[in-house]
C-alpha positions as MATLAB code, in Angstrom:
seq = 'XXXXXXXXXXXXXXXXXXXXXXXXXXXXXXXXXXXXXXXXXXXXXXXXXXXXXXXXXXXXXXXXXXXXXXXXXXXXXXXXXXXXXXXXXXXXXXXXXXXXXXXXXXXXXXXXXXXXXXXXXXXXXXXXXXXXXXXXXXXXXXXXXXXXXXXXXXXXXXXXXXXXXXXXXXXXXXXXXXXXXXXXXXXXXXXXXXXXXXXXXXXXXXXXXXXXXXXXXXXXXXXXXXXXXXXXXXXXXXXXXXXXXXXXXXXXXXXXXXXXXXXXXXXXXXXXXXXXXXXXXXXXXXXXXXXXXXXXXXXXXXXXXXXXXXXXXXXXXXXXXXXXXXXXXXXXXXXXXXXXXXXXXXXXXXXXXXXXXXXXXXXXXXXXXXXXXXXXXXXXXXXXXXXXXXXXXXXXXXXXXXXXXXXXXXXXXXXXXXXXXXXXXXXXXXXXXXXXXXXXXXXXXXXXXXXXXXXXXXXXXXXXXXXXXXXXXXXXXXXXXXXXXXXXXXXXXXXXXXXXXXXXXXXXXXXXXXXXXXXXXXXXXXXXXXXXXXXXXXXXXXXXXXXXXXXXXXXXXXXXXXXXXXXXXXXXXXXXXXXXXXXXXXXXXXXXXXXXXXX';
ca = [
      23.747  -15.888  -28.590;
      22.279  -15.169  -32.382;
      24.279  -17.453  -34.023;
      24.423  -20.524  -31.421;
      20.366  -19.772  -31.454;
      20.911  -20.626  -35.711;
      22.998  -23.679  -34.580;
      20.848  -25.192  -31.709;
      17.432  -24.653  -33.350;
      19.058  -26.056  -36.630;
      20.703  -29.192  -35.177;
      17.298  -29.659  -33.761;
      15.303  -29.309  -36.593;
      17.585  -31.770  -38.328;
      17.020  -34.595  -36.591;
      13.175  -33.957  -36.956;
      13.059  -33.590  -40.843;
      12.037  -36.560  -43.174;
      14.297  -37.905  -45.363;
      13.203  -38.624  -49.143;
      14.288  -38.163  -52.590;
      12.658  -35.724  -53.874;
      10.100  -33.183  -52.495;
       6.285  -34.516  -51.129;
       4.028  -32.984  -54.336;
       0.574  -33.759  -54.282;
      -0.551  -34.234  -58.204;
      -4.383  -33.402  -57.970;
      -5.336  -36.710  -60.027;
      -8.156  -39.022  -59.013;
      -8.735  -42.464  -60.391;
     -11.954  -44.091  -60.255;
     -11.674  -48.045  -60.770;
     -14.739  -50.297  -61.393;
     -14.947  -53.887  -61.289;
     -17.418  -55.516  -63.768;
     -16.821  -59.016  -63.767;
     -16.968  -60.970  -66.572;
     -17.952  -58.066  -69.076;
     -16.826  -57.228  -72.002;
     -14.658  -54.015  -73.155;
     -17.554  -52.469  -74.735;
     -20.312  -53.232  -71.863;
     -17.933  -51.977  -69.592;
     -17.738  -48.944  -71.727;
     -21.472  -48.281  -72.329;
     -22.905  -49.454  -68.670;
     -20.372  -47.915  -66.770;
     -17.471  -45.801  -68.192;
     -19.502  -43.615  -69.761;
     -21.902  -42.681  -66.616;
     -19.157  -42.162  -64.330;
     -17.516  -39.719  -67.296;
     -20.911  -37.755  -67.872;
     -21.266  -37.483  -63.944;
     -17.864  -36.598  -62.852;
     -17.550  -34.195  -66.601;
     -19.671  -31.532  -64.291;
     -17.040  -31.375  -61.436;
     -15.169  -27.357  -61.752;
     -11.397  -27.055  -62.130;
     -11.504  -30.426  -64.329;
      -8.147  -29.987  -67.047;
      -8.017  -33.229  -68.402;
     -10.671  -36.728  -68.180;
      -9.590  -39.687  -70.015;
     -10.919  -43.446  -69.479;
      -9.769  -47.128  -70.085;
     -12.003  -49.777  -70.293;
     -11.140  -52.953  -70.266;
     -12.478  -56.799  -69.795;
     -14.313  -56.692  -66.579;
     -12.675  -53.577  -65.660;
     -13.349  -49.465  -66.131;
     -11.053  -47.023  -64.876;
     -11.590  -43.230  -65.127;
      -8.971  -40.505  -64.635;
      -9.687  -36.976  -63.420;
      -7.226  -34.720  -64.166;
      -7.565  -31.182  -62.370;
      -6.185  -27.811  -62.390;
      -2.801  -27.621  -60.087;
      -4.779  -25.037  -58.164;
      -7.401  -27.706  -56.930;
      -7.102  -28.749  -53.347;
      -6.573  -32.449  -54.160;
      -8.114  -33.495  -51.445;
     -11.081  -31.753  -52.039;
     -10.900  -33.095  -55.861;
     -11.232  -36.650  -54.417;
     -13.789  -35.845  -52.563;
     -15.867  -34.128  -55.728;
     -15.374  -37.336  -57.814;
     -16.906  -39.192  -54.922;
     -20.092  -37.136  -54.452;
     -20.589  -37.422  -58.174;
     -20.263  -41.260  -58.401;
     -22.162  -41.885  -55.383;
     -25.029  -40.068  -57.152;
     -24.669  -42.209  -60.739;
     -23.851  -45.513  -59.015;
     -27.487  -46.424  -58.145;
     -27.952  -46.695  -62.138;
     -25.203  -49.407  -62.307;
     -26.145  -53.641  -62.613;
     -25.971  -55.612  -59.934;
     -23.036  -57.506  -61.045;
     -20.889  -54.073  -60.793;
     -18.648  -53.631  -57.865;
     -18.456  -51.045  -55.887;
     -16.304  -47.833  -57.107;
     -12.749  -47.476  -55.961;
     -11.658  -43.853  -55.955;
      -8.380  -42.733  -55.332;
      -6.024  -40.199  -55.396;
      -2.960  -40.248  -57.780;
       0.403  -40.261  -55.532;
       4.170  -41.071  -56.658;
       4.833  -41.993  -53.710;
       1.811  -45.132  -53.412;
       4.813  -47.689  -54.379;
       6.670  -50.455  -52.575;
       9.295  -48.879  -50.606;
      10.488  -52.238  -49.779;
       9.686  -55.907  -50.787;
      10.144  -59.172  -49.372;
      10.113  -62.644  -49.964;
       9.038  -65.424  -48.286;
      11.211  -68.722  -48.986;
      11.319  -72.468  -48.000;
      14.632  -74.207  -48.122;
      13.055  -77.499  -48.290;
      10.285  -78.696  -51.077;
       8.152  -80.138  -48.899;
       6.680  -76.714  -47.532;
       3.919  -76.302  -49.830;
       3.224  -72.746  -50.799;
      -0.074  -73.121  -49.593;
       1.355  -73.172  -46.395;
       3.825  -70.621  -46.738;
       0.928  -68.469  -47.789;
      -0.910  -69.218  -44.784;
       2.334  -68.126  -42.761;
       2.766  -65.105  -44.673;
      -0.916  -63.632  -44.298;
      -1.638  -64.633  -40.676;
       1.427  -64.249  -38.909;
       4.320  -62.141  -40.840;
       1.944  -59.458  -43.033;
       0.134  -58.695  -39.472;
       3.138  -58.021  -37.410;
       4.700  -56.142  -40.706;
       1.227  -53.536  -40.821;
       1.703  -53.308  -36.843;
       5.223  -51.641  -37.762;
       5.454  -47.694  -37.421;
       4.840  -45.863  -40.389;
       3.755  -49.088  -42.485;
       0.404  -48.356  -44.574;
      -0.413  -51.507  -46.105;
       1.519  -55.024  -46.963;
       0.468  -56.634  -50.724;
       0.857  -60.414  -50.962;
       2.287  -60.934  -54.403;
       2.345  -64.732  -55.998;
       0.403  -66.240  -52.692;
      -1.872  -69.448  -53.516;
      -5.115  -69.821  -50.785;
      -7.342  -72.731  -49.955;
     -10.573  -73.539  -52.116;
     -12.619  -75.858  -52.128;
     -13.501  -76.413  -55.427;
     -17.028  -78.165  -56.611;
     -17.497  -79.826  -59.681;
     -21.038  -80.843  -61.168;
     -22.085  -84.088  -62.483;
     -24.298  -82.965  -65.293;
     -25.401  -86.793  -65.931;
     -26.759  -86.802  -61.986;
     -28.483  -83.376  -61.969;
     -30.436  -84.311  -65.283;
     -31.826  -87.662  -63.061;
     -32.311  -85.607  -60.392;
     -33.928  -83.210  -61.652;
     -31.646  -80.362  -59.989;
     -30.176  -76.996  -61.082;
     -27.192  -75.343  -60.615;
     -29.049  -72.766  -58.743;
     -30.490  -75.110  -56.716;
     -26.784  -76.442  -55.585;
     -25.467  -73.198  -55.749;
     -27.904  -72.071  -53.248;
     -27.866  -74.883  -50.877;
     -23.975  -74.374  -50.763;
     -24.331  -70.834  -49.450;
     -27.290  -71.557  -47.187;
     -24.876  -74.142  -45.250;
     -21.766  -72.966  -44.976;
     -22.129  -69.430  -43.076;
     -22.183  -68.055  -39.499;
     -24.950  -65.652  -38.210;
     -25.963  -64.100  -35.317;
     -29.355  -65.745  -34.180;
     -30.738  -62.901  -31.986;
     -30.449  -63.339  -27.546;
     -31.820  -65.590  -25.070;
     -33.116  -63.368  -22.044;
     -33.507  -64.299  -18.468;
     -34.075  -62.688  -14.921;
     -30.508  -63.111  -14.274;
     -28.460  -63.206  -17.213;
     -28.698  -62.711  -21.258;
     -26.818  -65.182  -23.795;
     -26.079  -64.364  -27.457;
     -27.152  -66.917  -29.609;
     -25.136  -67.723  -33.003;
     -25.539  -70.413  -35.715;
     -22.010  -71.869  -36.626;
     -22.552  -73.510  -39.838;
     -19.402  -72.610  -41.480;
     -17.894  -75.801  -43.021;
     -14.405  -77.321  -42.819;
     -13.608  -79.566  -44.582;
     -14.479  -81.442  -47.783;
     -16.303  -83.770  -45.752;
     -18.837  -81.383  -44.339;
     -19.482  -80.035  -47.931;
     -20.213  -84.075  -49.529;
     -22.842  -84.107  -46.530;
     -24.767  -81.552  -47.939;
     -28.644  -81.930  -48.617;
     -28.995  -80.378  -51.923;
     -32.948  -81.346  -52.375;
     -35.296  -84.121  -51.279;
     -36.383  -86.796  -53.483;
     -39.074  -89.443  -52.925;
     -38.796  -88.504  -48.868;
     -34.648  -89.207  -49.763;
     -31.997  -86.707  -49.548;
     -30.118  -85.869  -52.381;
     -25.881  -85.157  -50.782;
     -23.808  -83.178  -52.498;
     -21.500  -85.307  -53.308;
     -23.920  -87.516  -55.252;
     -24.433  -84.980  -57.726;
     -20.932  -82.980  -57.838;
     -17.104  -83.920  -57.094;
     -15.912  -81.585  -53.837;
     -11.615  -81.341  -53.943;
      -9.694  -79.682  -51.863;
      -7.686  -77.366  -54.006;
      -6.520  -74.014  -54.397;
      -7.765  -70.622  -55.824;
      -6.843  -69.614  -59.086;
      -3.779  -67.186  -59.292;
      -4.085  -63.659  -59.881;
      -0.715  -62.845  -59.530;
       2.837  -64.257  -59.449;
       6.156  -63.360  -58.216;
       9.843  -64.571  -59.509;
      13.073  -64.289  -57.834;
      15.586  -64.977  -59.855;
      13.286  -67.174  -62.539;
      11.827  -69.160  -59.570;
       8.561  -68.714  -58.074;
       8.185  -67.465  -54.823;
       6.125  -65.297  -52.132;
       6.567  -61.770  -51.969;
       5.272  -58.433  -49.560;
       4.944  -55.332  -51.207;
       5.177  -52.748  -48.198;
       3.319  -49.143  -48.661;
       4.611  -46.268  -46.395;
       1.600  -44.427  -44.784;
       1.226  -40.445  -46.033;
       3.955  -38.052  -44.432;
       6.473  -40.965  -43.077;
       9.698  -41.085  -43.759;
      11.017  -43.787  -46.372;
      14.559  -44.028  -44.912;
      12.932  -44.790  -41.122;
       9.893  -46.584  -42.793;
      12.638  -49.375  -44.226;
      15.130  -49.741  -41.578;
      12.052  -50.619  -38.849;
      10.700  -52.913  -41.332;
      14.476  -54.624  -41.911;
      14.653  -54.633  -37.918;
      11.194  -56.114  -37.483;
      11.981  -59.094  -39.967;
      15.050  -59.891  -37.696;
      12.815  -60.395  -35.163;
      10.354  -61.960  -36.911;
      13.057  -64.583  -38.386;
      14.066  -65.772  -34.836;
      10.305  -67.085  -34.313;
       9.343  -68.682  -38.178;
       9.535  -72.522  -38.656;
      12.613  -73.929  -39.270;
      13.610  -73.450  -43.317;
      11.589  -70.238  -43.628;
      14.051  -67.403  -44.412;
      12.987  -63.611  -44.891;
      14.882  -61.526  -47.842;
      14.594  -58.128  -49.161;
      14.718  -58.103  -53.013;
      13.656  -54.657  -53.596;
      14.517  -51.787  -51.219;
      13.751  -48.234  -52.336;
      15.443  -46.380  -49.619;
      19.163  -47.529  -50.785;
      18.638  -44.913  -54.239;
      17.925  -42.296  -51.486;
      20.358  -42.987  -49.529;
      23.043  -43.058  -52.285;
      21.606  -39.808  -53.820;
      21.642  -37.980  -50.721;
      24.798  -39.283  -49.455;
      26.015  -37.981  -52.779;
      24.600  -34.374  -52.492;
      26.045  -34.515  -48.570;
      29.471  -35.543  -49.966;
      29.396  -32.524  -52.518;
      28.524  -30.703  -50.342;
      31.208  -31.159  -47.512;
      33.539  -31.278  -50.849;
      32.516  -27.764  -51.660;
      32.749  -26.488  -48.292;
      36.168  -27.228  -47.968;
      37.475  -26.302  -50.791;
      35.518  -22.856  -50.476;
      37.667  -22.458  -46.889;
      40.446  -23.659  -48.700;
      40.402  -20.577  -51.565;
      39.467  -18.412  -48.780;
      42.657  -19.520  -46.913;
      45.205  -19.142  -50.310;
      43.651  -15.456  -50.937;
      43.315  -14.291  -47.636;
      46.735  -15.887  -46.014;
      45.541  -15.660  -43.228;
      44.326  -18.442  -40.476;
      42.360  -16.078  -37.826;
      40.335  -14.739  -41.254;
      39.806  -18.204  -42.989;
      38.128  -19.166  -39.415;
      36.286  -15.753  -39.100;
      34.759  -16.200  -42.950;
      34.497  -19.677  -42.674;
      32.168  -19.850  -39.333;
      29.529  -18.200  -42.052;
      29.112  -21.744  -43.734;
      28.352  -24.132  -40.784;
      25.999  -20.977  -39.121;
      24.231  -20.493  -42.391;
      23.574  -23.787  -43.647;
      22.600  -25.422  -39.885;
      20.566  -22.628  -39.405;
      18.314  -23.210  -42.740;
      17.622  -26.287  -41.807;
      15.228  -24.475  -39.083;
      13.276  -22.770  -41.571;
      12.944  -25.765  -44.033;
      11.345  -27.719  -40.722;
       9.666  -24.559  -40.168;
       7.987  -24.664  -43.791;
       7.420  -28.110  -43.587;
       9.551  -29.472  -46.286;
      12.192  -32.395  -46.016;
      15.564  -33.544  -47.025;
      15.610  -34.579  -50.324;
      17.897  -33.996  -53.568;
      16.021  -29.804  -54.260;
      16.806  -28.699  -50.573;
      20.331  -30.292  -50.479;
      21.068  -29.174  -53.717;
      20.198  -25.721  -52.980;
      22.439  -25.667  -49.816;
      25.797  -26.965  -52.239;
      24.812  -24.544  -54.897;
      24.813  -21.690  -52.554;
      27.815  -22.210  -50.512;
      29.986  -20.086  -52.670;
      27.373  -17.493  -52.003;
      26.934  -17.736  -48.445;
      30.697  -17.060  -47.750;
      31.050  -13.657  -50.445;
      29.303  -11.073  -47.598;
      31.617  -12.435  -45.239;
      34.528  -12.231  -47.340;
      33.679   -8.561  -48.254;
      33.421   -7.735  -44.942;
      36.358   -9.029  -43.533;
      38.582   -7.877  -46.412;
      37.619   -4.613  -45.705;
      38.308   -4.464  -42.285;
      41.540   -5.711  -43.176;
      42.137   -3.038  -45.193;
      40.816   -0.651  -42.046;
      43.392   -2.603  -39.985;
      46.119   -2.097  -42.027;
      45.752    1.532  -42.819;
      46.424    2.023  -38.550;
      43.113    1.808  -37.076;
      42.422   -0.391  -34.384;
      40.455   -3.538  -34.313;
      37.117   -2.264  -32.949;
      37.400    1.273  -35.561;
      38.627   -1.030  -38.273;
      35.317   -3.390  -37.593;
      32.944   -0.911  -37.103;
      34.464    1.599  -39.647;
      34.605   -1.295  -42.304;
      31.352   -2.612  -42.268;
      29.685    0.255  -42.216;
      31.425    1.549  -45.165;
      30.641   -1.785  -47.470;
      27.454   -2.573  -45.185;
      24.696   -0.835  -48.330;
      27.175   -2.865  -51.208;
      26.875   -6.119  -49.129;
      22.993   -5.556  -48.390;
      22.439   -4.907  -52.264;
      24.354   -7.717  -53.474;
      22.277  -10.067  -50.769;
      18.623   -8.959  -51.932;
      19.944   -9.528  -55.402;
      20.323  -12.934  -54.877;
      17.387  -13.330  -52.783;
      15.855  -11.207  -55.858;
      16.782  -14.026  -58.186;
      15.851  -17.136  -56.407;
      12.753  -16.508  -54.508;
      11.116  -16.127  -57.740;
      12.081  -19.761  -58.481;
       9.810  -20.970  -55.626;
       6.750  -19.690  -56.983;
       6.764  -20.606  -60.576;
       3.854  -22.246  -61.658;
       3.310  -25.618  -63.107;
       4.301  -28.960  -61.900;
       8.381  -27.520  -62.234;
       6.851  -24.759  -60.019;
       5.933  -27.522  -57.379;
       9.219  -29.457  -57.483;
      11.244  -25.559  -57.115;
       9.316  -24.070  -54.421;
      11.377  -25.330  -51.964;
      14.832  -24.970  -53.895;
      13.928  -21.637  -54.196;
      13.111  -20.663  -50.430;
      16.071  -22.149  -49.619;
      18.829  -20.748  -51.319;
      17.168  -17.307  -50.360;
      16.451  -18.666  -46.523;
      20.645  -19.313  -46.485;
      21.616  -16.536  -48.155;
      19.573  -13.962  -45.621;
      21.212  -16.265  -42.427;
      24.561  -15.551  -44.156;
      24.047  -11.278  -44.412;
      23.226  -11.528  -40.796;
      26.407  -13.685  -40.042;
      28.308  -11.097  -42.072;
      26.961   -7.841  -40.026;
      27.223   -8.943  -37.428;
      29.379  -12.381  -35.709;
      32.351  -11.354  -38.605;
      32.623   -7.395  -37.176;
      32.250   -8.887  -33.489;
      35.284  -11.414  -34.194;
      37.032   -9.304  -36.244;
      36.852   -6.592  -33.194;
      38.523   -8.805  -30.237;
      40.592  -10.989  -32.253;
      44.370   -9.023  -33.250;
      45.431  -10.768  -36.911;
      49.204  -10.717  -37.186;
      48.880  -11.121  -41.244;
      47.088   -7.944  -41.057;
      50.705   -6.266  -41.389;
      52.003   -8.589  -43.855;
      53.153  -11.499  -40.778;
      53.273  -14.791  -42.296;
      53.902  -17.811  -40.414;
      56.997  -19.197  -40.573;
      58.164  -23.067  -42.019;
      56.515  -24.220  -45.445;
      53.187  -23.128  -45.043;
      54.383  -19.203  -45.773;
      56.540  -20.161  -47.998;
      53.473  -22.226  -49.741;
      51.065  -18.835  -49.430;
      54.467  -16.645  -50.505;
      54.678  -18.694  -53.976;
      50.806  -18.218  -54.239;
      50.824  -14.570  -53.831;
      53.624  -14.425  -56.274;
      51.052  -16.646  -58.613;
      48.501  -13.862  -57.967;
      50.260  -11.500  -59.062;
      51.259  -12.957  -62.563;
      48.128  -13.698  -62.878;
      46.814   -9.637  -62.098;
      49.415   -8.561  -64.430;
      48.122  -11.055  -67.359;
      44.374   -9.848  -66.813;
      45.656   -6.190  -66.492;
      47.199   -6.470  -70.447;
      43.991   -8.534  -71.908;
      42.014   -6.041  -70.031;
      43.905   -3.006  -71.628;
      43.763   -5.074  -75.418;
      39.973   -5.297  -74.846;
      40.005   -1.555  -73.899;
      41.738   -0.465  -77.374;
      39.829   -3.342  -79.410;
      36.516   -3.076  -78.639;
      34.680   -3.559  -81.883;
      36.498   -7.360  -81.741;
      35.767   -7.605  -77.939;
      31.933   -7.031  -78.511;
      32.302   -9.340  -82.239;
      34.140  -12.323  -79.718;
      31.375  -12.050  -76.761;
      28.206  -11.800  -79.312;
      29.721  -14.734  -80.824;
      30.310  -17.189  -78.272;
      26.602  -16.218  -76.692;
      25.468  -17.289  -80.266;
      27.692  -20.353  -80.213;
      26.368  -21.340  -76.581;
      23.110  -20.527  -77.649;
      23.156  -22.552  -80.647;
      24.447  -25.802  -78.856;
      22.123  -25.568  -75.974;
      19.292  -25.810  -78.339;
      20.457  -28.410  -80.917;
      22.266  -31.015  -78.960;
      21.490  -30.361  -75.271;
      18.372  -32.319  -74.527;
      15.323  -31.891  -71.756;
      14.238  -33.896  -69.261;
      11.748  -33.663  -66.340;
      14.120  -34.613  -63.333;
      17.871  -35.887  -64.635;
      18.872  -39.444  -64.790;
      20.493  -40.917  -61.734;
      22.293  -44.487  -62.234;
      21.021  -46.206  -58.770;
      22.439  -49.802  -59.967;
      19.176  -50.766  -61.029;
      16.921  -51.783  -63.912;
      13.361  -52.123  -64.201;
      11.444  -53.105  -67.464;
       7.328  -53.706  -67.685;
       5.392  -54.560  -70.208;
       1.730  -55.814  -70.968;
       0.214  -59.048  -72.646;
      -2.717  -58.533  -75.091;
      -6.064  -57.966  -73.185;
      -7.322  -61.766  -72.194;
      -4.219  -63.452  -72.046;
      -3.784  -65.851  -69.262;
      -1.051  -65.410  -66.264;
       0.547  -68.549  -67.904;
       1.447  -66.375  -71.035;
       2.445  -63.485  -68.975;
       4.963  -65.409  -66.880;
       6.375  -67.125  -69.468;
       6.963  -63.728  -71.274;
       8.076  -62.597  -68.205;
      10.461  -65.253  -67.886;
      12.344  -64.664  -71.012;
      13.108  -60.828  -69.989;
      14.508  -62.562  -66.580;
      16.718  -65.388  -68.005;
      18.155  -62.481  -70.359;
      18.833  -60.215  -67.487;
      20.427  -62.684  -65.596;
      22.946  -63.548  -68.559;
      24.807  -60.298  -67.406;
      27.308  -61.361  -64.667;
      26.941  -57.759  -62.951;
      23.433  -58.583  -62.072;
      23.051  -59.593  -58.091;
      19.204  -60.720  -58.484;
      16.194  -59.772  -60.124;
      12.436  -59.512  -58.897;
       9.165  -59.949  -61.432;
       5.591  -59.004  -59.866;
       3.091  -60.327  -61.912;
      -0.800  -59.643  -62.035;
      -3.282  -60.282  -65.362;
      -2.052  -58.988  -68.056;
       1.332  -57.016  -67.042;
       4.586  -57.489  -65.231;
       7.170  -54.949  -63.539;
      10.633  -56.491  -62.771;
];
């Protein structure tokens, strides 16, 4: 009852835990970003870089501050010590620069504070496409923001959808100098009667004994039309239209950002997963919410994902799952050649699928997830999980075949190697837990590899004391007595054992040379630790998590500060048309904003 306990809580805890690629770690790093339009590098420097620096400098547990500032744009970072809650860091910087903010210009925007997260990328992007020219993307733009980015943000786990490369409407008003100078008008002057006209506001209520009305003024303009008929100023008892002293178009906002699919310009959604969802789920309700979605969009408009950063999890932890399942088997499969015996390779072997279903209960328990650490951990330990079994049930064996029965051989057997198995178990445990709480960022990325390996390794002493001994007890083993089975498998595991024993005999001479030379056995070992040693530090380089080849590519790089997004995309551009020259390439995606590009 134990053991299917192990299995039933572990199958259940599977099917709860997130799936990512590596572990959730929370970097205590806040960014504060400041909008100062039309500033230079050095006023955005002097009026506001260096206030929020001197305010936020007095914060405790601070480790590193650094600062960018750039045309019409400051950004601060606040580095803190890994022990800060970052939470509560974010929350510091934000108490600080509400205090200095008061001594900013008017022109400055308000702060944007935020907390540093891997994890606040695209999982998945999509792009918006007409088949036929005629679809302006004006109108795809409309389309995308009103109707598919508001049915994407109502899907579960969603945090927020970016439109990338969209063009709005604006109406755009340009001034007849020559007409203001006879009319004797400002720009102020137009400027203000523009913003006086076009806007809606709430005009207060209309009481009566019976009922109450809300009264609102709905001036908000609509066309170009509305905006020529507006008074500007009065002249002689005349009034002066807008159109008499400016040129009203209907055209389009400028472009902050592009996107290119495969060279050409297009529409794109950059979907955010909200904190603590699952990337894997996150995508595939998104994928099934744009087949809906497609069945209801104008004829011509097609939905496509160009960028999907679940399929690199997926492949990773497929491939961890596959090594592990590879390992597994070819554990049973030693296990099977060694012990030649059936009824023992299932005895020994039930320790793997206990153990490792089983740990997935305490990693739900500790709140961690599956991802490349944790499934790592369980394939690096599955040699280990099966040695106390193994012990075990060779001894008993041994019990068996010396003439005691089942039951005396179990109980005699395991209590004879029970303190070796227990010793060899906490040294393990004594090894890895360790791992888990190393500091650092390292530290962070371990903890749960480390808890674990020492989580499976405990399941698998219990497994060994005690569902081994019971099966071992009630189950009679013909191979005990040297009974092989009969046909080509025995005579397989007969050529094997004869294998094994050239084998003994080979390591029994080396061992005895080793014995009578041991000045040249301690010269040969000091030398190849020196050797190892020696290589490992020369030619074996470091890296912070190892390179994984997911099938994909992605280059950015940065224009000069002030360059337009006409420069940028034609930069941008060239690195596309010399990606796409290789024939292995399926499609590429460029997001564009001022200044840099990420493809």
């Amino acid at each position: 009852m134990l053991m299917l306990a192990f299995v039933v809580l572990g199958l259940f805890s599977w099917q709860r835990l997130r799936v990512d690629q590596f572990p959730d770690i929370e970097f205590p790093v806040v960014v504060v970003s400041t909008a100062y339009p039309g500033a230079s590098p050095e006023s955005v420097e002097s009026d506001v870089t260096r206030k929020i620096e001197e305010a936020v400098n007095t914060i405790n547990g601070i480790k590193n501050l650094s600062s960018r500032s750039y045309e019409g744009l400051s950004v601060v970072i606040v580095e803190f010590e890994l022990t800060v809650v970052p939470a509560q860091a974010a929350q510091d910087v934000r108490d600080k620069v509400a205090v200095v903010k008061p001594l900013f210009r008017r022109e400055v925007k308000e702060p944007r504070i935020s907390r540093f997260d891997p994890a606040d990328r695209p999982i998945i992007s999509i792009a918006v496409s007409a088949q036929d020219d005629a679809r302006k993307l004006r109108e795809l733009t409309s389309l995308a923001d009103q109707v598919i980015r508001k049915r994407i943000e109502n899907v579960r786990g969603v945090g927020s959808v970016t439109l990338v490369g969209g063009v709005k409407r604006e109406v755009h008003i340009t001034l007849k100098p020559a007409a203001l100078e006879a009319y004797a008008l400002g720009a102020d002057q137009v400027i203000n009667a523009v913003r006086a006209e076009n806007q809606e506001l709430p005009a207060g209520s209309l009481r009566a004994p019976q009922q109450e009305h809300s009264v609102q003024i709905k001036g908000r303009l609509a066309g170009v039309a509305d905006f020529e008929r507006i008074v500007v100023a009065r002249r002689g008892g005349q009034p002066v239209y807008l159109h008499q002293v400016a040129t009203v178009e209907d055209g389009e906002q400028e472009q902050d950002s592009l996107a290119l699919v495969n060279g050409q310009r297009t529409l794109a959604l950059d979907i955010l997963k909200a904190q603590g969802q699952n990337t894997i789920e996150v995508a595939d309700a998104v994928r099934e919410a744009m087949a809906r979605m497609q069945q209801d969009l104008p004829a011509g408009v097609t939905l496509s994902v160009i960028k999907d950063a679940s399929v690199p999890i997926r492949v990773g932890v497929t491939n961890v799952q596959h090594s592990m399942l590879e390992g597994a088997a070819l554990t049973i499969l030693i296990v099977f050649l060694f012990l030649t015996s059936w009824r023992s390779t299932v005895i020994t072997g039930l320790t793997l699928p206990v153990a490792i279903i089983g740990t997935f209960l305490f990693i739900y328990a500790f709140g961690f997830t599956i991802n490349m650490l944790t499934l790592m951990a369980l394939s690096l330990c599955v040699g280990l999980l099966i040695d106390d079994a193994i012990v075990v049930r060779e001894n008993i064996v041994r019990h068996a075949a010396l003439g005691a029965d089942h039951k005396t051989a179990a109980l005699e057997g395991t209590r004879e190697i029970g303190l070796a198995v227990l010793a060899t178990t906490l040294s393990i445990v004594a090894v890895f837990l360790p791992v888990g709480f190393m500091g650092g960022i390292i530290g962070r990325f371990f903890h749960q590899f480390g808890i674990t390996v020492a989580a499976a390794v405990l399941i698998s002493m219990i497994v060994s004391f005690t569902l081994d001994p019971m099966l071992s007890s009630i189950w009679p083993d013909p191979a005990v007595h040297g009974v092989k089975p009969p046909g080509p498998l025995g005579r397989m595991l007969g050529w094997f054992e004869r294998l094994v024993v050239r084998i003994t005999a080979l390591y029994g001479h080396l061992l005895g040379w080793s014995l009578q030379h041991r000045m040249t056995t301690l010269l040969v070992a000091f030398s190849t630790f020196v050797i190892g040693l020696l290589l490992a530090i020369l030619m074996l380089g470091t890296e912070f998590v190892p390179q994984a080849d997911f099938s994909e590519t992605q280059v950015a790089f940065q224009t000069p500060v002030g360059s337009s997004l006409e420069l940028t995309e034609s930069k941008a551009r060239q690195v596309d048309a010399a990606l796409r020259e290789f024939p292995e390439v399926l499609h590429t995606y460029t997001a564009i904003n001022t200044g840099a590009a990420t493809g």
